[in-house]
C-alpha positions in Angstrom: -50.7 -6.5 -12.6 -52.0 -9.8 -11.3 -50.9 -11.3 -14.7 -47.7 -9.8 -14.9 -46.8 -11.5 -11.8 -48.2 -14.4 -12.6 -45.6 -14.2 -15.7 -42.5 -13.2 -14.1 -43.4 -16.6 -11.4 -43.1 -18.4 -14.7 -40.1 -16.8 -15.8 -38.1 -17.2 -12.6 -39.6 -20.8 -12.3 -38.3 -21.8 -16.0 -34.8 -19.8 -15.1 -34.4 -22.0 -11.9 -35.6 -25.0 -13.9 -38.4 -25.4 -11.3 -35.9 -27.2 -8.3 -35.1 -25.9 -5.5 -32.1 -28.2 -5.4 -31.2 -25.9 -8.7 -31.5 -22.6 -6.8 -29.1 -24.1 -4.0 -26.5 -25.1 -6.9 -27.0 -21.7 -8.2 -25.4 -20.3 -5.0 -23.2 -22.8 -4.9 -21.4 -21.5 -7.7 -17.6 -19.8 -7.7 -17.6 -16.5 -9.1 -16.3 -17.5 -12.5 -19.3 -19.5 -13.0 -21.6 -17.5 -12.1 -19.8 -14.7 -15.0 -20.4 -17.5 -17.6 -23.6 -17.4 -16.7 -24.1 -13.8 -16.6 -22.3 -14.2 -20.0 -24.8 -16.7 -21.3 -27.5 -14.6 -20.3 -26.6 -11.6 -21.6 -25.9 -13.4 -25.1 -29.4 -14.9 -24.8 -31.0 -11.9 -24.6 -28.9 -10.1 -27.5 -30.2 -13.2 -29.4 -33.9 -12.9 -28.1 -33.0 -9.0 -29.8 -32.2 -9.8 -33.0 -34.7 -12.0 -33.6 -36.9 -8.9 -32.7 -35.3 -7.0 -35.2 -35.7 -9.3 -37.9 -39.7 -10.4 -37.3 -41.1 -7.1 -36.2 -42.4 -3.9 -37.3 -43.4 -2.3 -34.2 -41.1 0.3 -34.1 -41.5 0.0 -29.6 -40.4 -3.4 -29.4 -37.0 -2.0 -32.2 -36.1 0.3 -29.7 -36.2 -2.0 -27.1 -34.1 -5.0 -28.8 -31.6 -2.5 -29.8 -31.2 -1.4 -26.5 -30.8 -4.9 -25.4 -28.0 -5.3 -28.1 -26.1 -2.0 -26.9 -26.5 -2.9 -23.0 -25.8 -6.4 -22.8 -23.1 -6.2 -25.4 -21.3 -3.3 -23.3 -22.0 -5.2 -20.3 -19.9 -8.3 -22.0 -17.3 -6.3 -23.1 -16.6 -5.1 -19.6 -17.1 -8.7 -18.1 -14.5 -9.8 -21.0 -12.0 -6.9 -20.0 -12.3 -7.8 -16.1 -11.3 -11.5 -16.9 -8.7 -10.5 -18.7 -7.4 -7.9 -16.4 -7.7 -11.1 -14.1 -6.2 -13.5 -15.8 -9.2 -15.9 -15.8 -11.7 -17.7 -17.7 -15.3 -17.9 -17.2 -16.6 -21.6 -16.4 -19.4 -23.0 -18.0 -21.7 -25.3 -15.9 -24.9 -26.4 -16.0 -26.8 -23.3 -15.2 -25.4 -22.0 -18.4 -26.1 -25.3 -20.2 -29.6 -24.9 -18.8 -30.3 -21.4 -20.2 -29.4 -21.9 -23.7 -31.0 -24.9 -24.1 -33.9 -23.3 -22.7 -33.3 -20.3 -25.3 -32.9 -22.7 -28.0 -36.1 -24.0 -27.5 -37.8 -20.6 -27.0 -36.6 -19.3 -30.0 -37.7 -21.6 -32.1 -41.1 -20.7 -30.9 -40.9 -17.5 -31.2 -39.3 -17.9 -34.4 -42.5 -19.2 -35.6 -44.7 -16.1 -34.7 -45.2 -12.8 -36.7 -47.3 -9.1 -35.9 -49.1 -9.2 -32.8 -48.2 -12.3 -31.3 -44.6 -12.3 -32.0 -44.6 -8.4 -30.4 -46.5 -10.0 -27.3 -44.6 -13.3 -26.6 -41.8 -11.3 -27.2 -42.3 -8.3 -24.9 -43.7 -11.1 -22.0 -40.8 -13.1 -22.6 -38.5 -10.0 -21.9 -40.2 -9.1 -18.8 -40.2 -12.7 -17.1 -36.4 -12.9 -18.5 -35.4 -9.6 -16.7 -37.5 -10.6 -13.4 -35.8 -13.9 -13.2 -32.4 -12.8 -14.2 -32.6 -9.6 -11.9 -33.9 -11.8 -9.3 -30.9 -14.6 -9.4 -28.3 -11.7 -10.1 -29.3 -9.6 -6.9 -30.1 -12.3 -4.3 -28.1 -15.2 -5.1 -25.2 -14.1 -7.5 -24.3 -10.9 -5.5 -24.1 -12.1 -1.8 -22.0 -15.7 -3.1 -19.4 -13.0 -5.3 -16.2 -13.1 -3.3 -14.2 -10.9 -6.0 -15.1 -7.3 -5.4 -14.1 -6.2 -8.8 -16.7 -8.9 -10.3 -19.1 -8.2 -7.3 -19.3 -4.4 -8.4 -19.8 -5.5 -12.0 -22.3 -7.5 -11.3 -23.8 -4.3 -9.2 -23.5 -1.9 -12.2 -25.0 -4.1 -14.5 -27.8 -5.0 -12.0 -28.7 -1.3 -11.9 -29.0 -1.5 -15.9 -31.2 -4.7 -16.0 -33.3 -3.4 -13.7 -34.6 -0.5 -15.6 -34.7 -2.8 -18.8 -37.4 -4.5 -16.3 -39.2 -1.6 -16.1 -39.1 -0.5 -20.2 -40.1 -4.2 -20.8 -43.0 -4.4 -18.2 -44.1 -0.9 -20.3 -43.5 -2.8 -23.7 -45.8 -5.4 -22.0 -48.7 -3.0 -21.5 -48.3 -1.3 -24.6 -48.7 -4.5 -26.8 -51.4 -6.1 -24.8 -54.0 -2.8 -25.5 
């Protein structure tokens, strides 16, 4: 347990890009940028799937990136549908600019692994991704949300990520045995 905590730090530390001032500006955003970055993210991690699906044969770590493509892609559509139904745009910024160059970088890394140590960066990756994101989503998107249509998005989906968390810290175990 001691190293899956010492992990998700790492995640949440890479996420915030190791600032504080960056965690401020994170709560310092309006609500439609924080849904681009909920957008980003959610796109990251549908990427973060397919590679999955393309470099592994562990039929655990399958299920999981399919998952990720079903959940994240249905939590987008309804983001989508809300701005719509709004009338708004999502607003990139330089959390969002942050993440994917972050994901750029860690998939090319990843890109470069195969059997075992793709299926363990991967499932480690996931877990630190879902800590940080959870974390960010629950105690510094949700209390700055002013919408209450986005705020209970943001709630639903929260709910979802967080049992990804807890499929991922089980992928986690099962590939470290």
């Amino acid at each position: 347990m001691k190293k899956l905590s010492s992990l998700a730090a790492a995640g949440v530390a890479a996420f915030l890009l190791v600032s504080p001032v960056a965690a401020q500006e994170a709560a310092d955003l309006n609500d439609l940028e924080i849904a681009h970055v909920a957008y980003v993210a959610d796109n990251i991690d549908i990427r973060y799937a397919h590679l999955a699906l393309a470099i592994s044969t562990n039929p655990a770590i399958h299920e999981f990136a399919r998952t990720m493509i079903r959940d994240h892609s249905a939590v987008n559509d309804q983001a989508l549908a809300l701005l719509d139904k709004l009338g708004a745009e999502a607003q990139d910024n330089f959390l969002s600019q942050a993440l994917l160059e972050n994901a750029d970088k860690l998939v090319d890394e990843m890109a470069g692994l195969r059997g075992a140590a793709f299926d363990k960066r991967y499932a480690e990756n996931e877990l630190a991704y879902h800590i940080a994101v959870n974390d960010l989503v629950e105690n510094t998107f949700i209390p700055n949300i002013e919408n209450v249509e986005v705020k209970a998005l943001f709630e639903a989906g929260l709910e979802i990520f967080k049992a990804h968390q807890g499929h991922a810290e089980m992928m986690v175990e099962q590939v470290s045995q």
